[in-house]
C-alpha positions in Angstrom: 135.4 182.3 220.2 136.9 179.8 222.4 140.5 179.6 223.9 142.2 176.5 223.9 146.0 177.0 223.8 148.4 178.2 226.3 150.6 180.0 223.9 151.3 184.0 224.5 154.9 183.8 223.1 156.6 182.3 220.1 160.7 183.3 219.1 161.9 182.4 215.6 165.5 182.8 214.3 166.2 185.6 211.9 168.0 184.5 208.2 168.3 188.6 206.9 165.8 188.1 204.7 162.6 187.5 206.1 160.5 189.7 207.6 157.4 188.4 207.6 157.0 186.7 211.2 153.5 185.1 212.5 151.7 185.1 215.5 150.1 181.8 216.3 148.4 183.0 219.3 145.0 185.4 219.4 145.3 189.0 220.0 143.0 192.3 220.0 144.9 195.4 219.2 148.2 196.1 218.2 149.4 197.0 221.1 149.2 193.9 222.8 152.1 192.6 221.4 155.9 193.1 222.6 158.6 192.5 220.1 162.1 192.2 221.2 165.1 191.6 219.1 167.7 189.5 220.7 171.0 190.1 219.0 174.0 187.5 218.3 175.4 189.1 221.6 172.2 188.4 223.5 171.5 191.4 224.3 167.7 192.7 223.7 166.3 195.7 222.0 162.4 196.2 222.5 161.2 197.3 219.0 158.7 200.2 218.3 155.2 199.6 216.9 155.3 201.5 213.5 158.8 202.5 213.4 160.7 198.9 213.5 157.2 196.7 212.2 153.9 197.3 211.4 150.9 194.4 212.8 147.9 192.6 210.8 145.8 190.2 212.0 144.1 190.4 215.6 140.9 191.2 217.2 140.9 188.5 218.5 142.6 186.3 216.4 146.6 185.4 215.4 148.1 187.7 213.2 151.7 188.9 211.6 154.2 191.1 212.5 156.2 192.6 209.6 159.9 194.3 210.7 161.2 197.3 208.5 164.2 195.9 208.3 164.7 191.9 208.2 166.7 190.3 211.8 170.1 189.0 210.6 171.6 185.6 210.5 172.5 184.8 214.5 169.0 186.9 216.3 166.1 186.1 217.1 162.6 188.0 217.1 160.5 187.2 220.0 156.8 187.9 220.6 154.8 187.7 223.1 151.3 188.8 224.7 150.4 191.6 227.4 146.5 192.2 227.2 145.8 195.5 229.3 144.6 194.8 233.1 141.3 196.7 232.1 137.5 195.2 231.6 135.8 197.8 229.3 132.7 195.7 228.5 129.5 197.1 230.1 125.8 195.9 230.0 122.6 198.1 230.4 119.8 197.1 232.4 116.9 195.8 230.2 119.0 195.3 226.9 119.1 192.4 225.2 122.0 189.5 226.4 125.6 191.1 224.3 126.8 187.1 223.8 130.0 188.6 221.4 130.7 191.2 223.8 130.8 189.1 226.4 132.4 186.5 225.2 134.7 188.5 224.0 135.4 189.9 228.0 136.0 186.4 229.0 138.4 185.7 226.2 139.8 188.9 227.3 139.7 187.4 231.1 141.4 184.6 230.2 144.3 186.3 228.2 144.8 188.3 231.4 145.1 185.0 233.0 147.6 182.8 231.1 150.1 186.2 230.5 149.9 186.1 234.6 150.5 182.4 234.4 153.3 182.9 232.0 155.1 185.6 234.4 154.7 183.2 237.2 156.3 180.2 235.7 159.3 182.1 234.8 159.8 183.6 238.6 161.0 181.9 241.4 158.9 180.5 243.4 158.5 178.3 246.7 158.2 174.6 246.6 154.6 173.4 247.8 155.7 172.2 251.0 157.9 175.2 252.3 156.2 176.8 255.0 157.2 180.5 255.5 155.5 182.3 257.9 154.1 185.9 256.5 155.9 187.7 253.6 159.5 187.5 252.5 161.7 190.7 253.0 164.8 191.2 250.7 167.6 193.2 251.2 168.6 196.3 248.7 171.0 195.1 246.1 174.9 195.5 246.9 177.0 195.1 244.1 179.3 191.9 244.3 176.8 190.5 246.9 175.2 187.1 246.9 171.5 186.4 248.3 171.7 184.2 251.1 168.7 183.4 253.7 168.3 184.6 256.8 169.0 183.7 260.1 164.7 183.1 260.6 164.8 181.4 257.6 161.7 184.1 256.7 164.0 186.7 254.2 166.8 186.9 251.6 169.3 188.8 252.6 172.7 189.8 250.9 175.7 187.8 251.8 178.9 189.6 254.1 181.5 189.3 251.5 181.9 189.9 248.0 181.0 186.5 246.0 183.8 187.1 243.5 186.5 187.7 245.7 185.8 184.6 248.0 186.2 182.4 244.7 189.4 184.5 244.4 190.9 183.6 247.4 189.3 180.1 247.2 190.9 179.4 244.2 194.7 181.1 245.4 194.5 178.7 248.6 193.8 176.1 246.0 196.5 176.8 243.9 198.3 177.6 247.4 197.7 174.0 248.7 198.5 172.0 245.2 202.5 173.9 245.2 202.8 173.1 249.1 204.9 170.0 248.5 207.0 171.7 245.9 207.7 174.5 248.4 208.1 172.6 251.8 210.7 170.2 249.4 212.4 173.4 248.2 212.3 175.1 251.7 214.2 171.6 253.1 217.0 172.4 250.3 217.6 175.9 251.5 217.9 174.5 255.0 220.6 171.9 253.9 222.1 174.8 252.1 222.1 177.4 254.5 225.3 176.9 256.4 227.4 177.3 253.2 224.9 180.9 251.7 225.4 182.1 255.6 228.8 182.2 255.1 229.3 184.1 252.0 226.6 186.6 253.8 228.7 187.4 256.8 229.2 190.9 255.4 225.8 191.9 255.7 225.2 189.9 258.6 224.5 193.2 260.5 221.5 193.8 258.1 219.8 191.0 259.3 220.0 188.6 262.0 221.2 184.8 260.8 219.0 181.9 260.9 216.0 184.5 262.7 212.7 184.4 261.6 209.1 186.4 262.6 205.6 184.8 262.6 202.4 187.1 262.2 198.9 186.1 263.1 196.0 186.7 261.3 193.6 189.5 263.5 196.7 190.8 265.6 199.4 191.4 262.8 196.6 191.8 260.1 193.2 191.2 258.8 193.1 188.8 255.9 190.7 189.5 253.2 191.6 193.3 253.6 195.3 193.7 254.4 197.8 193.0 251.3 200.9 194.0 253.3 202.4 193.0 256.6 205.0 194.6 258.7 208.2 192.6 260.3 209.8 194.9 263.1 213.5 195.3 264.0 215.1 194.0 260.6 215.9 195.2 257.4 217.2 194.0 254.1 220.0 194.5 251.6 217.4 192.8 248.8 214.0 191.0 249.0 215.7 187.8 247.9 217.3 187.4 251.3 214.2 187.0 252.9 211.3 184.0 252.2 207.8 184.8 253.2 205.4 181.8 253.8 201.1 181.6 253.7 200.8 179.1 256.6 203.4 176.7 255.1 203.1 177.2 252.1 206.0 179.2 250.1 205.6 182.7 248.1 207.4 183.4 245.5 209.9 186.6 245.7 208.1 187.6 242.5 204.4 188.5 244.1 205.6 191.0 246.5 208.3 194.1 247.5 209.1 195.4 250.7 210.4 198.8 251.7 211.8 199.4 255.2 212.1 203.0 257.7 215.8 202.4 258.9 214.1 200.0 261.5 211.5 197.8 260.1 210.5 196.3 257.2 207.3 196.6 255.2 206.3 193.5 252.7 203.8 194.3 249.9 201.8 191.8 248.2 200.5 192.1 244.7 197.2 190.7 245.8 194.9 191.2 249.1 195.7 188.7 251.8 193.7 185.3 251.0 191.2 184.8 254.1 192.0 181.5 254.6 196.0 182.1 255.5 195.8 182.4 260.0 199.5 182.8 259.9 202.8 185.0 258.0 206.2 183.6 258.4 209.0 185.6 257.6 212.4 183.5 257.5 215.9 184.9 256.7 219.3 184.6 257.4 219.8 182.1 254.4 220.2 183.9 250.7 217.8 182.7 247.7 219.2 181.1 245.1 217.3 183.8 243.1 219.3 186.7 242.9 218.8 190.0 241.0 221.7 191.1 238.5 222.5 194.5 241.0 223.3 191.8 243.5 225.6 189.7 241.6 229.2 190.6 242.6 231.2 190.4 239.4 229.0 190.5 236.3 230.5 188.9 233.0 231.6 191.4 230.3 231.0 188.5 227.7 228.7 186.4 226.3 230.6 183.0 226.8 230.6 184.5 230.7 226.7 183.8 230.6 226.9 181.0 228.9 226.3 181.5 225.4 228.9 179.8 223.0 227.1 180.4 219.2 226.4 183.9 217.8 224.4 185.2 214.6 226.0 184.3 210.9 226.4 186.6 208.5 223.6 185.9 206.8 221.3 185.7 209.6 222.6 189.4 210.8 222.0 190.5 207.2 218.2 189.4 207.4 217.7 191.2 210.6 219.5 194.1 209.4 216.4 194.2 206.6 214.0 193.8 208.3 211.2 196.0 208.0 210.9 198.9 211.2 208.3 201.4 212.0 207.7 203.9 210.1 209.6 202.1 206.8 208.2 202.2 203.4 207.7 198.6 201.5 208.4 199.7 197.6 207.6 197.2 194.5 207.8 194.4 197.6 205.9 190.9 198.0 203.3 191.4 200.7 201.0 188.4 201.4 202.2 187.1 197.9 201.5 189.6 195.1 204.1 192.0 193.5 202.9 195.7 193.2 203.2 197.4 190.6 206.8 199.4 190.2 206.5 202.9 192.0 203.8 201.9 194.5 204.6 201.4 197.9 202.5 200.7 201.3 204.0 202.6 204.2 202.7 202.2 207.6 202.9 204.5 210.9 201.3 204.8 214.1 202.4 208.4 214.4 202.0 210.0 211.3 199.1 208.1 209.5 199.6 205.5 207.0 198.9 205.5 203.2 198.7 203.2 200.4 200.1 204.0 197.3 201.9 207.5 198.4 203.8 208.3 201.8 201.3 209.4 204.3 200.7 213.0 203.6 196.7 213.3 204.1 194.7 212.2 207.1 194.6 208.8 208.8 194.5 206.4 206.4 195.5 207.9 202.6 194.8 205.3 199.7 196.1 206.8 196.6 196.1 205.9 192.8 197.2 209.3 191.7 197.1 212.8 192.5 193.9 214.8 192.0 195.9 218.0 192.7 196.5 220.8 195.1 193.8 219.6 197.5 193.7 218.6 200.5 190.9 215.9 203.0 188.7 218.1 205.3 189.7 218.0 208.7 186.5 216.9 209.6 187.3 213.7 207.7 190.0 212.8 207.0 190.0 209.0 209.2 190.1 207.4 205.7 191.4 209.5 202.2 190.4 207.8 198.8 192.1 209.7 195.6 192.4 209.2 192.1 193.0 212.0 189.1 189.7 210.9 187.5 186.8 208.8 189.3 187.3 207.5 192.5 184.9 205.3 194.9 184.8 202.7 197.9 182.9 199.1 197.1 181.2 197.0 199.6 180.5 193.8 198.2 178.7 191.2 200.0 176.4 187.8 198.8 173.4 188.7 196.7 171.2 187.3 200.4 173.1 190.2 203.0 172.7 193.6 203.5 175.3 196.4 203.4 175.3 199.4 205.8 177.3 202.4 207.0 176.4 203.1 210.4 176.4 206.4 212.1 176.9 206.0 215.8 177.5 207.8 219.1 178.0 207.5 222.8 174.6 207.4 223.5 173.7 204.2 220.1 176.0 202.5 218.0 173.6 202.7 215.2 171.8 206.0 215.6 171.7 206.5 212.3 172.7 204.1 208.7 172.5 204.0 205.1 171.7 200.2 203.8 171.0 198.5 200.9 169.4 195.1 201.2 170.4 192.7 198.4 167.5 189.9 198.5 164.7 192.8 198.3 167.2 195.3 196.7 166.3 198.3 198.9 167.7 201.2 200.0 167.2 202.3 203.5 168.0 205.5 205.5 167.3 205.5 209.2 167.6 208.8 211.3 167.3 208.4 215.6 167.2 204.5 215.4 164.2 204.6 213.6 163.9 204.0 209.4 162.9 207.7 207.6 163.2 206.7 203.9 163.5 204.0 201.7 163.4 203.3 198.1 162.3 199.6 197.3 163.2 197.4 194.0 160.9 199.3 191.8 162.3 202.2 192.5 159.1 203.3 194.7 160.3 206.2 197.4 158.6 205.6 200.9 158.5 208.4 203.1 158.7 207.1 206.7 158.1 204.1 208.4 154.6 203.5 208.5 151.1 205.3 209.3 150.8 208.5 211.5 148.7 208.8 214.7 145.8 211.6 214.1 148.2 213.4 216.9 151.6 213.1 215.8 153.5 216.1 215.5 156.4 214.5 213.8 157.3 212.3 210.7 155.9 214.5 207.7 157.2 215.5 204.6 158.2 219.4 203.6 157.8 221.2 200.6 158.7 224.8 199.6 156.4 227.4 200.5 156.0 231.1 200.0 153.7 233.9 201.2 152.1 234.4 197.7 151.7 232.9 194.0 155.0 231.8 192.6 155.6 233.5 189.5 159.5 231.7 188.7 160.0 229.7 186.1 161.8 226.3 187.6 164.8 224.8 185.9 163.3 221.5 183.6 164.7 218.2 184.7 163.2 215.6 182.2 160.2 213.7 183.2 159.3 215.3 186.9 157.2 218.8 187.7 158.4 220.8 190.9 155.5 221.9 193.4 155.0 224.6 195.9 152.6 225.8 198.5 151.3 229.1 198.6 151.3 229.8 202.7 149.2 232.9 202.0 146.4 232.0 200.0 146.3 228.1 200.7 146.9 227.1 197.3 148.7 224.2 196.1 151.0 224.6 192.4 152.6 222.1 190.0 154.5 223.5 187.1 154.1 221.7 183.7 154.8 224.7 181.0 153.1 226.7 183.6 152.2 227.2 187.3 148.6 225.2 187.5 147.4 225.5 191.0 144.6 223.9 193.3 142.7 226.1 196.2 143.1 224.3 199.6 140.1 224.4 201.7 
């Protein structure tokens, strides 16, 4: 044959119904293909050959990939093409020219070729005119790093700091730069202001010294980018609020740090590392913020008019509060999200005790009740969610006749380990065990034992039946319409019962 299109991969978007998915491009064996399912998230899951779809087609030509279970609404299934880097085509001296065979190598050949084409045009590459002498070098992978050139201009090396901290601190001096006229305006109020405040502070005047101030610099005082505290020698404070730290000139507000002090000297602590860009700290004091905590307000008011607050609560407004539903409350023949239960039913919810619907909770997590089925009492081992009645009792999961419903089984090391699902649009019933499907019963009611055909080698994925070592001579109990079997181990012979044991030698 002859090779004319480009195309190793195709990607089509999943509905949850189909499963059918074709391959436009030629193949030869089945395992040639790679089939990935990208989930809503975007995150991929490379599917197994005969345990998540089954191939037809190739030998060099398209084909069709069939999934066990069909890719919901919001993935995608991609395929695509990686032909084995062999050449297993040989000719014997004197025969007769193979054109098929090698034909077929050079289709092969070319395969090879456009999967290499394909990986190249999704790498990074050079521009045409870049002249790089030898072969690049790249540094080992540091987490946070960025790749950066080097110095030669001949390697990719990781950057000095960590990318997502620089953007940090870019975007605080940002933030920093845009509230500087706010702060300098504010700072020129608390100057105009400060003769007044210093009086009313002379009785802690020997705290700190009046009007004084300290300036740190950035690589003698501390490192910025690493340090997120600073040190301001021979003063203390009664409160942080009688001391104003500034970045450069730009204002902090008393809520972002705390300071602590040895008798001597006082420590400031940010909240955040010290932005790089800030070469100076300015600590000024001697003049008290107009934000001051409530331990540092002299008389506090013993009423609410002394704060400021003239109305109060009516009495009918106090009434609704008082009703108001509270942890742990039961909600009995109440409206809740505007239907009226049925009188003696109640909802009660707790975060400490489990919650139930219908009775107080009394049995595990979650205890929906519709009436008692007696002394008994949920398993330990699952109790998360209760369901009781005094006759039948059962949990519904409805969905459109086009979805699937599952119960998934999951772990630490899958999600979906394991699931029981029942697809609506083929009405099928699956069962998967490892991540990979082990039964399923279609729409006619046909059981299918695994998930497709076994390798001559495989040691796993058949199905048991009893066995014994010797005839069996029971008589199995009758279920209408079905025959039991059994395996004689000993004698290698195979029985059905029908009014009898009828048998078969094994050879």
């Amino acid at each position: 044959m002859t090779i004319t299109n480009n195309t190793i991969r195709t990607s089509t978007n999943g509905n949850g119904v189909t499963t059918a998915f074709a391959v436009s491009f030629p193949f030869y064996d089945d395992a040639d293909l790679v089939v990935i399912l990208v989930r809503a998230d975007e995150t991929e899951v490379v599917q197994v050959l005969n345990s998540d779809y089954t191939v037809a087609g190739g030998g060099g030509t398209s084909g069709t990939v069939t999934m066990i279970v069909p890719p919901a609404s919001g993935e995608r299934l991609v395929r695509y093409r990686v032909s084995p880097l062999t050449q297993e085509t040989d000719y014997a001296d004197g025969d007769a020219f193979p054109a098929d065979s090698h034909e077929a190598a050079l289709d092969r050949l070319t395969m090879q070729n456009q999967e290499q084409a394909d990986k190249l045009s999704r790498a990074l590459t050079l521009s045409e005119s870049t002249e790089v002498p030898g072969s690049l070098t790249m540094d080992e992978p540091i987490a946070g790093r960025a790749l950066k050139w080097n110095a030669t201009e001949d390697g990719i090396v990781n950057s000095n700091s960590d990318i997502e901290a620089v953007e940090a601190n870019v975007a605080l001096n940002a933030a920093a730069a845009e509230a500087s006229t706010d702060a300098a305006a504010a700072s020129a109020a608390a100057a105009a202001a400060s003769a007044s405040v210093a009086a009313t502070n002379a009785g802690t005047a020997a705290l700190y010294a009046t009007g004084a101030g300290q300036t740190l610099v950035d690589a003698t005082n501390y490192t910025a980018g690493t340090d997120n505290s600073v040190v301001f020698t021979g003063v203390i404070f009664a409160s942080k609020y009688y001391l104003s730290v500034f970045f450069g000139g730009t204002f902090q507000d008393w809520e972002t740090y705390s300071i602590s002090d040895d008798g001597t000297d006082t420590t400031v602590t940010f909240d955040a590392k010290i932005p790089l860009a800030v070469p100076t700290i300015t600590g000024q004091w001697g003049v008290r913020s107009a934000q001051v905590a409530f331990t540092d307000v002299a008389s506090t008011p013993t009423t609410l008019a002394g704060y400021g607050i003239t109305d109060a609560a009516t009495s009918t407004q106090g009434g609704l509060a008082d009703s108001a539903l509270q942890p742990g409350d039961a909600i009995d023949n109440s409206v809740i999200g505007g239907s009226t239960p049925a009188a003696g039913t109640f909802t009660t919810l707790r975060g400490d005790a489990g919650s139930g619907v219908g009775i107080a909770p009394t049995d595990g997590t979650l205890h929906v009740h519709t009436a008692s089925a007696g002394t008994v009492t949920a398993s330990a081992n699952g109790d998360e969610l209760v369901l009781e009645n005094n006759g039948n009792a059962g949990l519904s999961i409805l969905t459109p006749n086009t979805a699937s419903a599952t119960i998934y089984f999951g772990d630490a090391d899958s999600a979906g380990v394991g699931y029981i699902g029942y697809t609506h649009s083929t009405n099928t019933m699956s069962f998967q065990t490892n991540e990979a499907l082990a039964f399923y019963v279609d729409g006619n009611r046909n059981k299918v034992l695994g998930n497709g055909a076994l390798a001559t080698t495989a040691t796993d994925g058949f199905t048991y039946i009893p066995a014994s070592a010797g005839a069996p001579t029971g008589t199995p109990t009758s279920v209408t319409g079905m025959v039991p079997m059994h395996f004689d181990s000993t004698n290698n012979v195979f029985y059905i019962y029908n009014g009898g044991w009828k048998s078969v030698a094994m050879t």
